[in-house]
C-alpha distance (Angstrom), angle and dihedral (degrees) to the residues before:
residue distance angle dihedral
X1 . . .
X2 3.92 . .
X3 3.89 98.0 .
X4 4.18 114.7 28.7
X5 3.57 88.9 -151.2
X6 3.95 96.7 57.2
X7 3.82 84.6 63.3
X8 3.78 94.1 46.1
X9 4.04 84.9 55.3
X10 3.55 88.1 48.9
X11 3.40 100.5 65.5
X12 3.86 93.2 32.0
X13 3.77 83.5 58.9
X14 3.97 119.6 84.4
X15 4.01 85.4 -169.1
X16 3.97 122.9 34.1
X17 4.03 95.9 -165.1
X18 4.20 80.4 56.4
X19 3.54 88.2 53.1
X20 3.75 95.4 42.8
X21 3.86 90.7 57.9
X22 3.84 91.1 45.4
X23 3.90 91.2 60.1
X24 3.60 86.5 39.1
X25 4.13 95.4 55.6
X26 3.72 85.7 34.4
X27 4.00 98.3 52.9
X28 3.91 86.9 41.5
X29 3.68 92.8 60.6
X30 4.02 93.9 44.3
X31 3.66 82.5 49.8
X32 3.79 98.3 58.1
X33 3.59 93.2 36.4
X34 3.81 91.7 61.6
X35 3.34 90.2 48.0
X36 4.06 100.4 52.9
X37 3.74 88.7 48.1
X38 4.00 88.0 43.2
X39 3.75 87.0 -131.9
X40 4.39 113.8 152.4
X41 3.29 114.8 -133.5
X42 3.67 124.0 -133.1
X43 4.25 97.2 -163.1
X44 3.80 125.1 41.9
X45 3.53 117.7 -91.3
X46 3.43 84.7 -120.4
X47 3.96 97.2 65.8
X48 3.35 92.3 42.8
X49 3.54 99.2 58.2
X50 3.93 88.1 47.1
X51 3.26 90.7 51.5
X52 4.07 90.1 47.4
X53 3.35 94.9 52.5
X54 3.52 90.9 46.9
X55 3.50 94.4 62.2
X56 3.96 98.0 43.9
X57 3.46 88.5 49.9
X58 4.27 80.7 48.9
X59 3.33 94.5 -141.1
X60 3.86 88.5 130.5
């Protein structure tokens, strides 16, 4: 697996396509965050937003 956390979600998840649409939201919003502050990311929105949920979820 390319990110440890996505298969922690995975099996914290009863429903994948739910947790598909919860990165989704989640990477929009770090998206347009880092684009109001005009800040570059260095990761993928995606992988951060695994990795956020990841930790709210504290499965980290």
């Amino acid at each position: 697996m390319l990110n440890e956390n996505l298969g922690k979600l995975i099996e914290d998840y009863d429903n994948r396509y739910r947790l598909v649409i919860d990165i989704a939201r989640c990477a929009r919003k770090v998206s347009k965050k880092a684009e109001a502050e005009g800040e570059i990311l260095t990761k993928k929105p995606v992988s951060i937003a695994i990795d956020k949920l990841a930790k709210d979820r504290h499965l980290v």
